[in-house]
C-alpha positions in Angstrom: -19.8 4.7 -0.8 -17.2 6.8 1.3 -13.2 5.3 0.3 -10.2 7.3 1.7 -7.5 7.6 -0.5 -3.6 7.8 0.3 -2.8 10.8 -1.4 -0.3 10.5 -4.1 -0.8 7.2 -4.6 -3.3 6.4 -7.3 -0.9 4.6 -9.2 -0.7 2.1 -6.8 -4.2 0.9 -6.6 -5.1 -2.2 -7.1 -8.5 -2.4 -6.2 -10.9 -2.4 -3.8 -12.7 -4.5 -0.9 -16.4 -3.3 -1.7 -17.5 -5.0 1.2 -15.5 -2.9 3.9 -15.6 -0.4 1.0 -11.7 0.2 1.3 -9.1 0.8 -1.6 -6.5 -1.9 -1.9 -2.9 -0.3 -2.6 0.1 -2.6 -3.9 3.1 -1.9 -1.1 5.7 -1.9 -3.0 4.6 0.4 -5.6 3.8 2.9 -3.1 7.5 2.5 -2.6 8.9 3.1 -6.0 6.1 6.3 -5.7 8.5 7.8 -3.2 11.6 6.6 -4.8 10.6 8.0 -8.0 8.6 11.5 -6.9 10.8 12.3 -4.0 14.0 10.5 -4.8 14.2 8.8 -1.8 16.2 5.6 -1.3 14.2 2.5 -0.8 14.7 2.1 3.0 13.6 5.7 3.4 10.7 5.2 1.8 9.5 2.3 3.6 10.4 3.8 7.2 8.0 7.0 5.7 5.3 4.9 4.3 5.6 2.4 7.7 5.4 5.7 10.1 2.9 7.6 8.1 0.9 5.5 5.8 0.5 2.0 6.2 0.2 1.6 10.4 -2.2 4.4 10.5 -5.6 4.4 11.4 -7.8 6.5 10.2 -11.6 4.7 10.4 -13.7 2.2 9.3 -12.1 3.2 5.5 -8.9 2.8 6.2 -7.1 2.0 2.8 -5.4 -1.8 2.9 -2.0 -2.1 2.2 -0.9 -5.3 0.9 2.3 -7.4 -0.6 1.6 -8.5 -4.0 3.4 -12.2 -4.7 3.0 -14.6 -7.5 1.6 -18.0 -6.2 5.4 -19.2 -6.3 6.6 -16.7 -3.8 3.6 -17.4 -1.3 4.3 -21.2 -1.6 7.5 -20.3 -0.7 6.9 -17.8 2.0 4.7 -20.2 3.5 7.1 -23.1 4.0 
């Protein structure tokens, strides 16, 4: 199985889609990543991870990036 990895980010896995055999990274915790590693604020580090990271292609392995909610938050967000 070939899986591309966002360097720097292990931390933030979450797990995997074995069937498009792609890792599955938690958003937010990329985020606090940067925050934490690089002290960068939190806007910063979304505009970097936005720019760079998470709207980039890179092939059929391209990592997915995803918001993690709690059942309440989608029922909410889905209103």
């Amino acid at each position: 199985m070939t899986y591309l990895k966002a360097d720097g980010f292990d931390a933030a896995i979450i797990g995997i889609d074995s069937l498009s055999e792609r890792i599955v990274y938690d958003k937010w915790a990329m985020v606090e990543i940067l925050m934490a590693d690089d002290e960068m604020s939190e806007e910063d580090a979304v505009e970097f991870l936005e720019f760079n990271t998470w709207n980039a292609y890179v092939g059929d392995h391209t990592p997915i990036y995803v918001d993690v909610m709690k059942l309440d938050e989608i029922l909410e967000f889905t209103k």
